[in-house]
Steps between C-alpha positions, in 0.01 A plus 500: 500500500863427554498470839241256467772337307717511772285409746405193359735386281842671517629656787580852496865437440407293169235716368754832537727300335274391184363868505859678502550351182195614317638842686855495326355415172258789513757726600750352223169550241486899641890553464492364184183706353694799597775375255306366206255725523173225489158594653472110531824433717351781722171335521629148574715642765230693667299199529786267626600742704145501664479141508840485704411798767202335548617142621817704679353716680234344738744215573818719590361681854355126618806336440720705667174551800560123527836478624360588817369332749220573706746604785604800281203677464755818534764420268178408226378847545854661493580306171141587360566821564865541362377242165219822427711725540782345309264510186412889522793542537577347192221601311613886635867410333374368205311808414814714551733246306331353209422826372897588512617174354234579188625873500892390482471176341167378345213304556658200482736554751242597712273227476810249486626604836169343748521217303925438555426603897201203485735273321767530744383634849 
């Protein structure tokens, strides 16, 4: 659906824009379940959340694809390649580290965290 969006209406860059934010709100709505304790904030930010990985993540690989032009077939491929393996990568890490961030910290800490590193990288 959202790269429909995209497609026709948007752009990618615009619709992983609009959809970051419904991202950072669900994440803020997760974080802040984990402090307050509220079966709703969880809810709400599980459906955000799904709402913003949804319109992010079908946009992300074909903006960065189209950078290229049709005279780097290589360098696409190479950059396809390195952008999946960038995010098992990550998903491998975040495996390993969110569980230690809940174990020393808390929840919210480690729900917080993805949502600062969105923010700001």
């Amino acid at each position: 659906f959202c790269a429909v969006i995209s497609d026709s209406k948007l752009g990618n860059f615009n619709t992983i824009i609009l959809f970051s934010i419904f991202y950072i709100f669900g994440g803020c709505c997760l974080s802040l379940s984990a402090t307050y304790l509220s079966i709703n904030l969880v809810f709400i930010g599980l459906f955000l959340l799904s709402i913003g990985m949804g319109g992010i993540k079908p946009c992300v690989l074909p903006l960065g694809a189209d950078q290229f032009t049709e005279n780097q077939q290589v360098k696409r491929k190479e950059f396809i390649n390195l952008f999946y393996f960038s995010v098992n990568v990550g998903s491998t890490l975040s495996f390993i580290i969110s569980p230690k961030l809940k174990q020393y910290f808390c929840y919210t800490i480690a729900f917080a965290i993805p949502v600062v590193l969105l923010i700001f990288g």
